[in-house]
C-alpha positions in Angstrom: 21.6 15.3 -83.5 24.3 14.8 -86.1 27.2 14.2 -83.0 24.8 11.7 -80.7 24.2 9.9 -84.3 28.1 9.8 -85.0 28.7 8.4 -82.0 26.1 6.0 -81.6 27.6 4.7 -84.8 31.3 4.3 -83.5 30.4 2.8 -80.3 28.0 0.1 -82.1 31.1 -0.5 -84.8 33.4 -0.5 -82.1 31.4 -3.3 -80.0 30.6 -5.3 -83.4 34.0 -5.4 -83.8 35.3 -6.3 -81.0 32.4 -9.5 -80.7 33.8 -10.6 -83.8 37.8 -10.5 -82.6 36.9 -12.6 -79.3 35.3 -15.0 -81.2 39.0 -16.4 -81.5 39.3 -16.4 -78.1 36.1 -18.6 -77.6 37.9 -21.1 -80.5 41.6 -21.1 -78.8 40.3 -21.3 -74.9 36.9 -23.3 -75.4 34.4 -20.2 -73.8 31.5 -19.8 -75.6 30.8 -16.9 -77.5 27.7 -16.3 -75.8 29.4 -15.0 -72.5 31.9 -13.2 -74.6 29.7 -11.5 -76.2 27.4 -10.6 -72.8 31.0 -10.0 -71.1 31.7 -7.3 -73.7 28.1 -5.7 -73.3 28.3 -6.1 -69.7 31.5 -3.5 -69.8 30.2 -1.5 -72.2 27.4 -0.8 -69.8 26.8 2.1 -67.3 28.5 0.3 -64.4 31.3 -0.9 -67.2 34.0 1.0 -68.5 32.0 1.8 -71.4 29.9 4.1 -69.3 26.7 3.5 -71.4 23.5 3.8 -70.1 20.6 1.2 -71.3 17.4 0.7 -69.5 14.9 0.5 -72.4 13.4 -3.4 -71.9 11.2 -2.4 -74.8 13.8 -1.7 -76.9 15.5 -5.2 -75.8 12.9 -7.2 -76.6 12.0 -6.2 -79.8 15.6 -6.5 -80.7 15.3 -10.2 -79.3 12.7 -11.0 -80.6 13.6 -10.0 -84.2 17.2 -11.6 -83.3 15.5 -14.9 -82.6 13.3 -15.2 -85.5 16.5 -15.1 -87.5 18.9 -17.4 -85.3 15.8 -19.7 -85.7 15.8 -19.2 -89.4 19.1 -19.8 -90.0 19.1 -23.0 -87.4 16.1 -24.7 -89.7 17.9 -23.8 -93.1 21.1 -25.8 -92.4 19.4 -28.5 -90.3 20.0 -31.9 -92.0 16.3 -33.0 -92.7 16.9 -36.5 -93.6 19.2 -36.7 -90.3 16.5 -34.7 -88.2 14.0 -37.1 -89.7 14.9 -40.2 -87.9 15.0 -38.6 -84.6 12.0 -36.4 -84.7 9.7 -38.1 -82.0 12.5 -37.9 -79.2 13.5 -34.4 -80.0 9.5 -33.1 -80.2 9.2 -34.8 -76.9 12.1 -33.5 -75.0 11.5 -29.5 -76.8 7.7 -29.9 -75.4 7.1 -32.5 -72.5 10.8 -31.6 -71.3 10.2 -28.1 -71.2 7.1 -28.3 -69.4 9.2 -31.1 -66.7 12.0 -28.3 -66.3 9.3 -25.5 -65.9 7.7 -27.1 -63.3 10.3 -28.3 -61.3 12.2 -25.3 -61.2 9.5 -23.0 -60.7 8.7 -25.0 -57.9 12.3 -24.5 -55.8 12.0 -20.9 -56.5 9.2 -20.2 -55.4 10.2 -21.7 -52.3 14.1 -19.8 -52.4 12.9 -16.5 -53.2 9.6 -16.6 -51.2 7.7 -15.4 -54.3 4.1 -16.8 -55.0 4.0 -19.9 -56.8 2.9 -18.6 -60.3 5.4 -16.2 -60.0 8.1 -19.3 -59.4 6.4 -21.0 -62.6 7.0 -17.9 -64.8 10.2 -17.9 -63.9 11.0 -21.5 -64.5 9.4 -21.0 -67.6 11.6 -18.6 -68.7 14.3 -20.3 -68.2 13.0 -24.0 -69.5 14.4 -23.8 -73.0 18.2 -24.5 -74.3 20.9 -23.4 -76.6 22.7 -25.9 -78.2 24.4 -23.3 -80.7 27.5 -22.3 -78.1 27.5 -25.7 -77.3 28.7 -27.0 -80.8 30.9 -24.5 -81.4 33.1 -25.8 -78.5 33.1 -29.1 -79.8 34.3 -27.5 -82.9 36.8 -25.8 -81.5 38.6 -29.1 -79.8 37.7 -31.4 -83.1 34.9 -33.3 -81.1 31.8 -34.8 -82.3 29.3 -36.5 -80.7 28.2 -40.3 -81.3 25.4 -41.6 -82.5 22.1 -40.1 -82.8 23.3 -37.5 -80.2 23.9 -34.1 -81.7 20.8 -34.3 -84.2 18.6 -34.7 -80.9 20.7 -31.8 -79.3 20.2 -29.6 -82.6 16.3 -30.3 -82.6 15.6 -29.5 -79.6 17.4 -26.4 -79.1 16.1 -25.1 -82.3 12.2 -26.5 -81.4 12.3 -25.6 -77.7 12.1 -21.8 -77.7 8.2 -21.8 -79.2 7.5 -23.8 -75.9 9.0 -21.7 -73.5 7.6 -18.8 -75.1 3.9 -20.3 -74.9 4.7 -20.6 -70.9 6.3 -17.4 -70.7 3.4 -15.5 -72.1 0.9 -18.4 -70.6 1.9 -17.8 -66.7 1.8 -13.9 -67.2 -1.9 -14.2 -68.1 -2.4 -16.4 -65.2 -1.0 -13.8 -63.2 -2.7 -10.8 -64.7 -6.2 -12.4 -64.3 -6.4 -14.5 -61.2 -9.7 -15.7 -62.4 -8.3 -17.5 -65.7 -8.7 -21.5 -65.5 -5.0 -23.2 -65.8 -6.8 -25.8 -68.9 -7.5 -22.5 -70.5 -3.3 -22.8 -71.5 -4.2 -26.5 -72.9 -6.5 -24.8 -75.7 -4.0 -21.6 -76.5 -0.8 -24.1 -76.6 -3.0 -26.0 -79.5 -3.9 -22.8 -81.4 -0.8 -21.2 -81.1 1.6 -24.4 -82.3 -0.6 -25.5 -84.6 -1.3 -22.3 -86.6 2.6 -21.4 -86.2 2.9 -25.0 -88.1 0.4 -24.0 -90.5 2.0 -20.4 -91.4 5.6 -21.8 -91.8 4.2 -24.9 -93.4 2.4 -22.8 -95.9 4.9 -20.1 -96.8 7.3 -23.2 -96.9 5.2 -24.5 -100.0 4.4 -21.0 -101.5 8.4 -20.2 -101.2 9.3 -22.9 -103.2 7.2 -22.7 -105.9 7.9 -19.0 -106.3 11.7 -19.0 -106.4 12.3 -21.5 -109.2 9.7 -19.6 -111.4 11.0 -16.4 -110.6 14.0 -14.8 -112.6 15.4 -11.9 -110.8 18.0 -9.7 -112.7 20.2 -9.5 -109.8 21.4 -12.5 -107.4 21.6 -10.1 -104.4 17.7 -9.8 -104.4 17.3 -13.7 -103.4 19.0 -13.2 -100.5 16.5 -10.3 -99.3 13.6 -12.1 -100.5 14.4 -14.8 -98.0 14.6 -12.4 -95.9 11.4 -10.6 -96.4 9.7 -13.8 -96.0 11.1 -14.9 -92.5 10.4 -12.1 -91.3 6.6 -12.6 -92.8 6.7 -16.3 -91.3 7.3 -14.9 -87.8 4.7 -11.8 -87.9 1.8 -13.5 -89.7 2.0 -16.1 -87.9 1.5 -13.5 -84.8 -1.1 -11.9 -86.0 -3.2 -15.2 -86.7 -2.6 -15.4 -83.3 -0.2 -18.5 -83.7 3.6 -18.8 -82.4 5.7 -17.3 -84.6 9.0 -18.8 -83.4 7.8 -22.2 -83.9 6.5 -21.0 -87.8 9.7 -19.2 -88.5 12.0 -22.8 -87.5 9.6 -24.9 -89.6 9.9 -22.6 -92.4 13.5 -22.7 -92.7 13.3 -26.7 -91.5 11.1 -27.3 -94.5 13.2 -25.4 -96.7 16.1 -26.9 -95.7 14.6 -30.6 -97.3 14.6 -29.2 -101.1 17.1 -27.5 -103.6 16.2 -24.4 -105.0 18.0 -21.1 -106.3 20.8 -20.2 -105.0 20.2 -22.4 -101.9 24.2 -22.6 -100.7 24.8 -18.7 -101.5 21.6 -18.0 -99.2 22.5 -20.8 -96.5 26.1 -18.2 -96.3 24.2 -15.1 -96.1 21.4 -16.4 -93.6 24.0 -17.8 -91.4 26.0 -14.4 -91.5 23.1 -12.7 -90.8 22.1 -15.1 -87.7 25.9 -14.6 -86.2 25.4 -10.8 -86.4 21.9 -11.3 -84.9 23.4 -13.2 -82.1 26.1 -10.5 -81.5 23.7 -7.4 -81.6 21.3 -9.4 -79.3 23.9 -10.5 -76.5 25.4 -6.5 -76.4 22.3 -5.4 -76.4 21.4 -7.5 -72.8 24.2 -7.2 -71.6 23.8 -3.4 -71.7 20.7 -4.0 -70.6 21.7 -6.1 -66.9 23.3 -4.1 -64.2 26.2 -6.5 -62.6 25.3 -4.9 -58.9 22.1 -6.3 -58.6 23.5 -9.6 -60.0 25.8 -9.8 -56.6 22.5 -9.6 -54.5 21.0 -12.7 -55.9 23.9 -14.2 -56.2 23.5 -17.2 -53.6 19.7 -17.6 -54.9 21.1 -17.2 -58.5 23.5 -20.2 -57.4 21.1 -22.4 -55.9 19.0 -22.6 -59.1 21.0 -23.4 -61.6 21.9 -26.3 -59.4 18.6 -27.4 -59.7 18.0 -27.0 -63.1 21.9 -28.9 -63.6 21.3 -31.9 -61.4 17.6 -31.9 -60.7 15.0 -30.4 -63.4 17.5 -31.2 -66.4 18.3 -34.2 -65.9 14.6 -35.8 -64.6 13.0 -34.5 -67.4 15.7 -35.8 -69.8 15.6 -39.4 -68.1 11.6 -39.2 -68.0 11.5 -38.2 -71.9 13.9 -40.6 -73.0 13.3 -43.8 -71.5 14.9 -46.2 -73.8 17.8 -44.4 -74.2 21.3 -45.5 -72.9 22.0 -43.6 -69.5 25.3 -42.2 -71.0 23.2 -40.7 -73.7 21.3 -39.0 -71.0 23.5 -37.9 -69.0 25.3 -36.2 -72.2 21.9 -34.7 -73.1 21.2 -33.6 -69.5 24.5 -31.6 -69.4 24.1 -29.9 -72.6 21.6 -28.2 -71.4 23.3 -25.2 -71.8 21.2 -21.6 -70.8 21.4 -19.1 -73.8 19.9 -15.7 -74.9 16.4 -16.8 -75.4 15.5 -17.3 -71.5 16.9 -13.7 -71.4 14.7 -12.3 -74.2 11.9 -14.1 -72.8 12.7 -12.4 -69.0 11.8 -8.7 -70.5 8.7 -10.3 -71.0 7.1 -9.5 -67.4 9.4 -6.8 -67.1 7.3 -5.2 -70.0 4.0 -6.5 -68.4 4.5 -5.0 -64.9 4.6 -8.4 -63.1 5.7 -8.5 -59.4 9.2 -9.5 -58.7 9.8 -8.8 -62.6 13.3 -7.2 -61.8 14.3 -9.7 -59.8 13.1 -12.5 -62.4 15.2 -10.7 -65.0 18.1 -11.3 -62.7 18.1 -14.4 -61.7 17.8 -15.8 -65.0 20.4 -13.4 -66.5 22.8 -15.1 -63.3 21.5 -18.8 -64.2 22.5 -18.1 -67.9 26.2 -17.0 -67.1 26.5 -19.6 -64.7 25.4 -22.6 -67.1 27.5 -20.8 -70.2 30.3 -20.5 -68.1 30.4 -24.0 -66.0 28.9 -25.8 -68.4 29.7 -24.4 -72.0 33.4 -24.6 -70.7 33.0 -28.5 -69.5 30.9 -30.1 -72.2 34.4 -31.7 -73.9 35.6 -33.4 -70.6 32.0 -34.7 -70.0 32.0 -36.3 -73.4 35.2 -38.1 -73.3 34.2 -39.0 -69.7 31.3 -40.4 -70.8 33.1 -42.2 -73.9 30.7 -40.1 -76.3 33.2 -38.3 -77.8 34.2 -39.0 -81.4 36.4 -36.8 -83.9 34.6 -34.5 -85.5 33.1 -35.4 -89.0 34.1 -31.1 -90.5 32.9 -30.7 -94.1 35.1 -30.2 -96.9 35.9 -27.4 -98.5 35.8 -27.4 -102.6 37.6 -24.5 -104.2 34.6 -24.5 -106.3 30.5 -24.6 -106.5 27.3 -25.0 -108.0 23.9 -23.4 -107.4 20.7 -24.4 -108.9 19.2 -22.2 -112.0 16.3 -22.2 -113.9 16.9 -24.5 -116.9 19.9 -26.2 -115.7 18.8 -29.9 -114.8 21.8 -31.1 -113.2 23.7 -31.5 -109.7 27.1 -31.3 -108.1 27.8 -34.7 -106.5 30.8 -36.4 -105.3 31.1 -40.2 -105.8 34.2 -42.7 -104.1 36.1 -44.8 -106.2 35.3 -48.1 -104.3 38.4 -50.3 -103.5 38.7 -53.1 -105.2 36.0 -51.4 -107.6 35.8 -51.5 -111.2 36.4 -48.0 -111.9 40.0 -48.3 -110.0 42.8 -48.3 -112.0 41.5 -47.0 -115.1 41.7 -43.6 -116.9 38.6 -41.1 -116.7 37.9 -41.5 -120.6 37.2 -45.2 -120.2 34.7 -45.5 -117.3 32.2 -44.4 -119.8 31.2 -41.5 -118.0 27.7 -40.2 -120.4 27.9 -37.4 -122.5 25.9 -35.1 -120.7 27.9 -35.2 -117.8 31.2 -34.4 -116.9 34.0 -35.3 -113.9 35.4 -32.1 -112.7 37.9 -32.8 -109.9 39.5 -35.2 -107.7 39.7 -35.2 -104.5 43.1 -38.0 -103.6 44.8 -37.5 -99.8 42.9 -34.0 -99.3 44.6 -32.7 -102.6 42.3 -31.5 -105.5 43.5 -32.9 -109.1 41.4 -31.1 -112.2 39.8 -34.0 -113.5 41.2 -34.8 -117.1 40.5 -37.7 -119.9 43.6 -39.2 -118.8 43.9 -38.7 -114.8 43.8 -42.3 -113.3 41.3 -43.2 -110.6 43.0 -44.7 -107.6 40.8 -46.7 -104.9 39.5 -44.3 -102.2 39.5 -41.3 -104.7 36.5 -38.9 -105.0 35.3 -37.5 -107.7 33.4 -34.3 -108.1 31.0 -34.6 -111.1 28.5 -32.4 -112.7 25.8 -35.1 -113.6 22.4 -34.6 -115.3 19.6 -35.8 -113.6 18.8 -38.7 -116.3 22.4 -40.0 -116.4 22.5 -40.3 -112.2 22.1 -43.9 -112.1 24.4 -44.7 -115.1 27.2 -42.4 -113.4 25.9 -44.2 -109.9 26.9 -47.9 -111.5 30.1 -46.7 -112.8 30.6 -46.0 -108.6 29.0 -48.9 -107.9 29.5 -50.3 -104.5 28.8 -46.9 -102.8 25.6 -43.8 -102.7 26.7 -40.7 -104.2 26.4 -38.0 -101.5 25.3 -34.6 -102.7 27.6 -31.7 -101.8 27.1 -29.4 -98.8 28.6 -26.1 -98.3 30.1 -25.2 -95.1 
């Protein structure tokens, strides 16, 4: 047992490894990681040089599903709330209505390709209804674009929203098939229970969360980070077991949490995002171990001709439907990055699992329809964008050589504040802007160079200063920076 253990071991190191090295090729060459990552499964496989054999569905979808819960997680900590705020009707409408628009459509065309039964085409439109923005930004990173306006804020909610719909359908149109009998409006009453007790359960840890970690003192700093952990995990399966959606309970929890400060908040943002890339990377090996490329060939002109319709049909009318008012370059951007990622092929073990007809060949069509939309359009997102003259440079967070997390008894921030030009604080020497006593200017930031902030260092218009200020001196230290908001510090 020892031996099979050992090697287990080096052939999962071995594969973690090598995920993380071509993540350098998805920065220099613009491929997402996704398909590097399914790519590097896909070999290690039993028709791959790898040689390993892996037909447990089971096994993949629990490792999906606990993979999700944590990408989702991770996705609702960092989300900007106040951003997310203003654009939270259009990105709820496109994550639901648009889902059930790119179901419908789609489902319709295969059932009519394949010459399955229709609920049979629904499920597998279903399955494949939802998006990942993830890849999708981390091209954009990779060639220093950003998107304008109100653009990637909409992109970010809806990928990170959209997966507790297409779940609901998914699990929906397998009962439907499983009892004949079953009235359609039956779904309209179990979509309500389900999103609104996943609401409830992430709402209500949310609250509980908050009011526990800044009252609780533990002796070491490591534990935060697997008490977070402990309770996403809890946000997903009580949710579950209420009989709610626990996707859409484990995004809102981190969304909530992601709106107020609390211990160790940018320590645990690092951690939960380390733990949602290795989630990512264990969950693409694992499917791409799981798909056998031979049967891929077979669909392969089906497998085509659907993610053409999704591309220029079902995307793209239920974008333009959901977004009326929008500008047609907006929708056309947001139709295109409707990029395919691992949760339509979590969510195709699903009849697999259940013994649904034509469950195999479900499994590979979408598993086809996600490599085709990671690799045509992952890889031409940044041509679309300057195309479309949506492209801006990208806005990257900087980097301070230090930081500040928030601790029981210390009633103070980290904030940055610009020296306005033409201001009255330019010009003059730290010691005489009267900063209050209680507070205390740390560094400078001047041409991307970081000055230690003395008594004598003299402000220069467009300087920023990184101050420690106590919560009852912010607006005195504000009117010193008069002309502009202080913006509080975010780690990267």
């Amino acid at each position: 047992m020892s031996f099979v253990i050992e090697h287990i071991l080096l052939a999962a190191a071995l594969l973690l490894f090598l995920s993380v090295l071509s993540s350098k090729i998805s920065d220099r060459f613009s491929i997402p990681s996704l398909l590097l990552f399914l790519a590097i499964g896909m070999l290690a496989g039993s028709e791959g040089l790898g040689r390993i054999y892996f037909d447990n569905a089971a096994l993949a979808k629990i490792i999906g599903v606990v993979a999700l819960s944590f990408i989702l997680f991770s996705g609702g900590l960092e989300t900007d709330y106040a951003e997310t705020k203003r654009i939270l009707v259009k990105g709820m409408i496109l994550s639901t209505i648009g889902v059930l628009m790119t179901a419908f459509i789609v489902g319709i065309f295969a059932s009519r390709i394949f010459g399955i039964p229709l609920k049979e085409g629904l499920l597998l439109g279903a399955i494949i209804s939802s998006t990942d923005a993830a890849a999708v930004f981390s091209i954009l990173r990779s060639k220093n674009i950003g998107l304008k306006g109100q653009l990637r804020p909409i992109l970010e909610l809806e990928s990170g929203s959209n997966d507790p719909m297409a779940v609901f359908l998914t699990v929906g149109m397998i009962q439907l098939i499983q009892h004949p009998a079953m009235p359609w409006l039956d779904l309209i009453g179990m979509f309500f229970k389900q999103m609104a007790l996943g609401f409830v359960v992430g709402w209500l840890l949310a609250t509980a969360f908050l009011k526990i970690i800044n009252r609780l003192f533990l002796e070491y700093e490591g534990l935060y980070a697997v008490l977070t952990f402990s309770v996403a995990l809890l946000a997903y399966a009580a949710a579950e077991t209420a009989g709610g959606n626990g996707f859409l309970s484990v995004y809102v929890f981190g969304l909530l949490l992601s709106k107020h400060d609390f211990m160790n908040k940018r320590s645990l943002i690092r951690f939960h995002g380390g733990v949602a890339w290795l989630m990512q990377i264990v969950m693409f090996l694992t499917l791409g171990l799981l798909v056998f490329p031979s049967k891929l060939v077979r669909i392969a002109w089906g497998g085509v001709a659907m993610a053409c319709i999704l591309f220029f049909l079902a995307r793209p009318v239920a974008v333009f439907l959901c977004l009326p008012f929008d500008s047609i370059k907006d929708k056309l951007m947001i139709s295109w990055v409707g990029l395919r990622g691992a949760a339509p092929i979590v969510l195709a073990t699903f009849p697999l699992l259940a013994n649904v007809s034509n469950s195999e060949l479900i499994f590979d069509v979408v598993f086809f329809v996600v490599l085709v939309s990671v690799l045509i359009q992952g890889t031409s997102i940044p041509y679309v964008s300057k195309h479309l003259g949506l492209h801006a440079p990208l806005q990257r967070r900087l980097r301070y050589p230090l930081e500040f997390e928030q601790h029981a008894g210390v009633d103070a921030d980290l904030l940055e504040f610009m020296v306005p030009y033409a201001g009255a604080s330019a010009g003059k020497k730290l010691y005489e802007v009267g900063f209050p006593k209680d507070s205390l200017a740390v560094l400078v930031r001047r041409d991307d160079k970081f000055i230690v902030a003395k008594g004598n260092t003299v402000l220069q218009e467009g300087d920023v200063v990184l101050a420690l200020v106590s919560r009852k001196d912010l607006d005195t230290v504000k009117n010193i920076f008069n002309t502009l908001k202080d913006k509080r510090i975010k780690d990267v």
